[in-house]
C-alpha positions in Angstrom: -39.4 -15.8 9.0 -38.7 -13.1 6.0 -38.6 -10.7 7.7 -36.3 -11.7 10.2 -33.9 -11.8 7.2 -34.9 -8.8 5.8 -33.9 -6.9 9.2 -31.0 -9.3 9.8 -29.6 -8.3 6.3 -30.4 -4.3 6.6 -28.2 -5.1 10.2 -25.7 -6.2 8.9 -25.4 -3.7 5.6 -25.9 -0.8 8.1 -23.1 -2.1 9.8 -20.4 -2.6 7.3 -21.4 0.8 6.0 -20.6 2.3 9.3 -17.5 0.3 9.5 -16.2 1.7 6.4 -16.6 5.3 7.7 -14.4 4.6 9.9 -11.4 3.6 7.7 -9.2 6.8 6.9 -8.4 7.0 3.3 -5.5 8.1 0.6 -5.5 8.9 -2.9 -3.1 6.0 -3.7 -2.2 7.6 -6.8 -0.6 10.7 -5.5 1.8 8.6 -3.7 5.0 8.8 -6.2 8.5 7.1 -6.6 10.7 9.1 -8.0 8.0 11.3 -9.4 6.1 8.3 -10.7 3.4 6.2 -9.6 2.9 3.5 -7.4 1.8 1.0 -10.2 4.4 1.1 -13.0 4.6 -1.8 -16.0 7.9 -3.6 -15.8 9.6 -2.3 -18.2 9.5 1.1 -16.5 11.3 -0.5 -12.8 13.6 -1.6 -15.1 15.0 1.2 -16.7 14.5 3.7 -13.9 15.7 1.5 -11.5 18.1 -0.7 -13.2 19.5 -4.0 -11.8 17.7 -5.5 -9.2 19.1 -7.7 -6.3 16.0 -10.8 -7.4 13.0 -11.3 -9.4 11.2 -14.2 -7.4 7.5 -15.4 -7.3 6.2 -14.9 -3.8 3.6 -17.1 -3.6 1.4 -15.3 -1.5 -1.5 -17.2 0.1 -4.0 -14.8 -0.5 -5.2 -10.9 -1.2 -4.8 -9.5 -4.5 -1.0 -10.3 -5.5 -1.7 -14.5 -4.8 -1.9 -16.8 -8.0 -3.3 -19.0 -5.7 -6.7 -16.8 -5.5 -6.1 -14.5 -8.6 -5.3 -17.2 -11.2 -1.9 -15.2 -13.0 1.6 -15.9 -11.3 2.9 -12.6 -9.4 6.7 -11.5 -9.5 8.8 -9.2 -7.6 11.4 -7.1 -8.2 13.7 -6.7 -5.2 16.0 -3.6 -4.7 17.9 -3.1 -1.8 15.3 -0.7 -0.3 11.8 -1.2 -1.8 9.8 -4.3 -3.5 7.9 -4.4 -6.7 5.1 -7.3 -7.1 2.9 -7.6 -10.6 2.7 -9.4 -13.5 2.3 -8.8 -17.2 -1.7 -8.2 -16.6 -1.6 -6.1 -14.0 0.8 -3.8 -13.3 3.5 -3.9 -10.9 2.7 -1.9 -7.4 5.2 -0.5 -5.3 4.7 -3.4 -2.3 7.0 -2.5 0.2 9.8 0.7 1.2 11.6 0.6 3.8 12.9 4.3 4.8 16.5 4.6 6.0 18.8 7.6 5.8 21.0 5.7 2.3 17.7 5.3 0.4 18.4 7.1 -2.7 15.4 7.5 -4.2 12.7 10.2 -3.0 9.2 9.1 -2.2 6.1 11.8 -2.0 2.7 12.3 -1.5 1.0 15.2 -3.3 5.0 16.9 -4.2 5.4 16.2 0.0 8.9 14.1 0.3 8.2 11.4 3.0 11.4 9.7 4.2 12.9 8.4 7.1 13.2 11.8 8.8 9.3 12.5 8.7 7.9 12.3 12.1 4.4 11.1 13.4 3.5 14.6 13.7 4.5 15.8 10.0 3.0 12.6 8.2 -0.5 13.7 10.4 -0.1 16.8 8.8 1.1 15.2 5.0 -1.7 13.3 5.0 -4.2 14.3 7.2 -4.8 11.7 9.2 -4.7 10.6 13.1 -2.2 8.4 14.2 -2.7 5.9 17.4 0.7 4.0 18.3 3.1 3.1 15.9 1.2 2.2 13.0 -1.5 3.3 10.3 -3.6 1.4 7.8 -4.6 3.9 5.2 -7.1 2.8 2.4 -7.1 3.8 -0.8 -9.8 5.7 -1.8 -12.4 4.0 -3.9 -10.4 0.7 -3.3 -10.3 -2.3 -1.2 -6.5 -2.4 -1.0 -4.3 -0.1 1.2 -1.3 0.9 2.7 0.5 0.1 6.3 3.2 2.8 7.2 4.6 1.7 10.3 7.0 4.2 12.5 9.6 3.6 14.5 11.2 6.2 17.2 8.6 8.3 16.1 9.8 8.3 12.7 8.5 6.9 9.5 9.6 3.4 8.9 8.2 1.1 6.8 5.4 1.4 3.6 3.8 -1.7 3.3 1.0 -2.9 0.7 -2.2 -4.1 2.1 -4.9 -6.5 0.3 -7.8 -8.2 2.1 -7.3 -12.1 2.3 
């Protein structure tokens, strides 16, 4: 009977390992706002970005910006064109962009502006990935979090932050 577990286990961790292979990755932090990063304390969306339109708790269900599963209350800082969601113990991580031609702010990856006018083809090349269809989960390296960038008319979109559930 042990060592029906014994293989079932060694199954099962073989197979999550391969699974994993198959996710493409991103160094998260090279992605930059403005020339900053990603994850910023609050005080720094403030002054660089001023006024937002809300601060509101989201109350996510789950994943890593929930109170409900991470015990601390989450807030985000809406602009017009891109989210915000942290709290005082964790930083604040850029949670959503959305990429139209009045966005005034410049978003890169490795000193590589991305922005509405990057096609399928150039973010492939950006960020060395394959795309299939009109959207790609990218992981962050070393993480368990990632980013969605969805495209539309074969043109970036949409940034979205990804966290398991």
């Amino acid at each position: 009977m042990n060592i029906r577990i014994l293989i079932l286990v060694l199954f099962l961790f073989v197979l999550n390992v391969h699974a994993q292979e198959k996710y493409q990755t991103i160094d998260g932090s090279s992605l930059k706002i403005e020339g900053l990063s990603f994850e910023l304390r609050r005080e720094v969306i403030l002054k660089k970005f001023e006024k937002p339109l809300r601060i509101f708790e989201p109350k996510y269900e789950c994943g890593f910006l929930s109170e409900a599963e991470q015990g601390n209350k989450y807030y985000s800082i809406e602009y017009k064109y891109f989210k915000f969601t942290g709290n005082s113990k964790a930083e604040y991580i850029l949670e959503e962009i959305h990429f139209v031609p009045a966005m005034p702010h410049t978003i890169t990856f490795r000193n590589k502006l991305i922005s509405y006018k990057t096609t399928k083809k150039e973010f492939e090349t950006i960020f060395g990935v394959k795309i299939d269809g009109d959207r790609i989960l990218l992981h962050q390296m070393g993480k368990d979090d990632a980013f969605i960038f969805a495209f539309v008319n074969g043109r970036l979109s949409k940034l979205g932050y990804w966290s398991p559930c």
